[in-house]
C-alpha positions in Angstrom: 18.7 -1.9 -24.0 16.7 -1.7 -20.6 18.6 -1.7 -17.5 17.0 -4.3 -14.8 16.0 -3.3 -11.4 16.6 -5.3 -8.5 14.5 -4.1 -5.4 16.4 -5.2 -2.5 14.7 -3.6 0.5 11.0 -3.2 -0.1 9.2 -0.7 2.5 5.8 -2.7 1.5 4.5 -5.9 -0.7 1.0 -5.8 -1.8 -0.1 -8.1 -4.0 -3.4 -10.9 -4.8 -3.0 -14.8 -3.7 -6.1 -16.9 -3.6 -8.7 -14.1 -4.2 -6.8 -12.4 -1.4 -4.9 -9.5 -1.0 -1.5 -10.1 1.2 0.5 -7.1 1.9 3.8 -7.6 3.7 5.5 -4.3 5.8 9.1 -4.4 6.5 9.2 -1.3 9.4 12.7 -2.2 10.8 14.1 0.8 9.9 11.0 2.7 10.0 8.7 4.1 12.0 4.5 4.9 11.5 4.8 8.4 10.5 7.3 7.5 8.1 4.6 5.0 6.7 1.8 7.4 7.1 3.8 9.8 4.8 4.1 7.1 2.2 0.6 5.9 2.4 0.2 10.2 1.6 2.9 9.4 -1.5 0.7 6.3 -3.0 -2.8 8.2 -2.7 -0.8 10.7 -4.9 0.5 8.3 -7.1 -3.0 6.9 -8.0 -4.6 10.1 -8.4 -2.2 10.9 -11.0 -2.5 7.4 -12.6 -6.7 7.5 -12.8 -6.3 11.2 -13.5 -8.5 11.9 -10.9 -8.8 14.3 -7.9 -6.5 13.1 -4.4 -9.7 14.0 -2.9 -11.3 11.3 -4.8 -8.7 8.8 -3.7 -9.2 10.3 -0.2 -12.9 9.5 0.1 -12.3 6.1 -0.4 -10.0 5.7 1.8 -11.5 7.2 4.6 -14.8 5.0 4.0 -12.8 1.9 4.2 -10.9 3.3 7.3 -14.2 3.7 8.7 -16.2 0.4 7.8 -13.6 -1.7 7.0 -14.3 -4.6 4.4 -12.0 -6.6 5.5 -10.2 -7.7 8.9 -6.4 -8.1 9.1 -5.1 -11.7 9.8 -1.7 -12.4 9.9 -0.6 -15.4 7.4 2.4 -17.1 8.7 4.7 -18.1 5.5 7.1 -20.8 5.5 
């Protein structure tokens, strides 16, 4: 039998609504560097799942950090 997870405190929520992609921080007990280190954690974590270089992953991420594709706007949910 599988045990069920219950994820209380998420550090971060990414998911796709409307052809959208919404992602959700929750840094109260955080700070940047400790985000920056997990940001480190989940290039890591798809490297291993493509089974391809972290300097692959890498690239990519430093050609959207430098033309990004899209601009940050805050969605106020209710």
């Amino acid at each position: 039998m599988r045990k069920q997870m219950r994820i209380e405190n998420p550090l971060i929520i990414v998911f796709e609504h409307d052809g959208k992609i919404v992602t959700h921080l929750h840094p109260e007990e955080h700070t940047y560097e400790h985000y920056g280190m997990l940001i480190a954690d989940i290039v890591r974590h798809i490297a291993k799942a493509f089974k391809v270089s972290e300097e692959a992953v890498w690239e990519w991420v430093d050609k959207e950090r430098h033309r990004p594709t899209t601009g940050i706007e805050e969605i106020k949910v209710q």
